[in-house]
N, C-alpha and C positions, 0 to 999 in steps of 0.2 A: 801740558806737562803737569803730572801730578807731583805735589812734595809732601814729603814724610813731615808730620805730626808730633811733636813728642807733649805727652803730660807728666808732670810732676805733682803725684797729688799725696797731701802733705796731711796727716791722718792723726788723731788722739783716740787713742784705744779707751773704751770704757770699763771701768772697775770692773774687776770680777768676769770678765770676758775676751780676754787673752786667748783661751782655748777657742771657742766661739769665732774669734776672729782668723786665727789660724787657719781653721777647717774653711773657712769662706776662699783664702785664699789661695787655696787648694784646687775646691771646684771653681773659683773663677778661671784660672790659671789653664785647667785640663779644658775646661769648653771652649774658652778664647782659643787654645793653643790647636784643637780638633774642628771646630766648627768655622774658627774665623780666619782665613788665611790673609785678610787683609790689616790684623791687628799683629804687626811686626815683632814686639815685642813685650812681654807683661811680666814685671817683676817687681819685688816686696822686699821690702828691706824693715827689718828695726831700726832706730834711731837713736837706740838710749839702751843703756842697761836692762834697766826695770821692764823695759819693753811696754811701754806705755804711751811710745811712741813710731810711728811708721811714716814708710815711704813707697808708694806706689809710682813706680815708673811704665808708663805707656809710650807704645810707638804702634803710632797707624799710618800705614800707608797716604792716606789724605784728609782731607777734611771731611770729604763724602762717608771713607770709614766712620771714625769717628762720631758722625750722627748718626749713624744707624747704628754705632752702640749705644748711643743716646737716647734713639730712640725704643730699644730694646728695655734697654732701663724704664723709661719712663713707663713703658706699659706693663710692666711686671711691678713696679712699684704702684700704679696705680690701682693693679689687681688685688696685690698683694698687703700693701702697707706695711711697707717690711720696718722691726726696730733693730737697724743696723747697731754690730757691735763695736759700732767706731764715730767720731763725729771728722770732719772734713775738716782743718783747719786753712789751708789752704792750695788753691791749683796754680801752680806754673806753666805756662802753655808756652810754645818753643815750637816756631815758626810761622811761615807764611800763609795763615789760616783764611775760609772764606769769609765772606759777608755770611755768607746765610750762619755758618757754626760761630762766629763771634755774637751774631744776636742773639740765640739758643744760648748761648753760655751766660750771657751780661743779662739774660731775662731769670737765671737761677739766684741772684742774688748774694752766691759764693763770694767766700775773698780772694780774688783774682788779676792773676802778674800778667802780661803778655809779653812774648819777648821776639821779635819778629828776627829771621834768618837774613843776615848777609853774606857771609860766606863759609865755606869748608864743606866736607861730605862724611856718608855714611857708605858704609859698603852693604 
């Protein structure tokens, strides 16, 4: 049995690129929501006023999801070298995750919660 996924990843907008960030969220949003039926759900919140603060909510289907957007990432980032308009201040991860994506996660160095599922549901 596979269980849903959830991240909370917890974001600082960099000066002067508010717009910049916006637009990202836009096209991540439309290709996760067209291309990745395993990525349940993706959504963006402000945080603050100023909007200098965000919150990135995921839901993927498993763990399996989840590294392969991992690893989607990583090879477009290592193509590309992208200078994202935001910095990661922290991920919260929310549930019953594998060995193999908690090692991939603990090997990025991130500041990272884990919060493991005991009970309730999603529909």
């Amino acid at each position: 049995m596979t269980e849903a996924i959830r991240f909370n990843v917890h974001v600082s907008i960099k000066d002067g690129r508010l717009e910049e960030f916006e637009g990202i969220a836009k096209e991540w949003s439309a290709y996760h929501y067209k291309q990745r039926p395993d990525v349940l759900s993706y959504e963006w919140f402000f945080m603050d006023a100023d909007q200098s603060k965000a919150l990135v909510m995921e839901l993927y289907e498993s763990s399996e999801a989840m590294l392969a957007t991992m690893e989607e990432v990583s090879e477009a980032e290592e193509a590309e070298k992208p200078d994202y308009p935001y910095e990661m201040i922290k991920l919260e991860v929310c549930g019953n995750i594998s060995d193999a994506l908690r090692e991939r996660l603990d090997a990025g160095g991130s500041n990272i919660i884990y919060y493991r599922h005991f009970d309730g549901f999603t529909r």
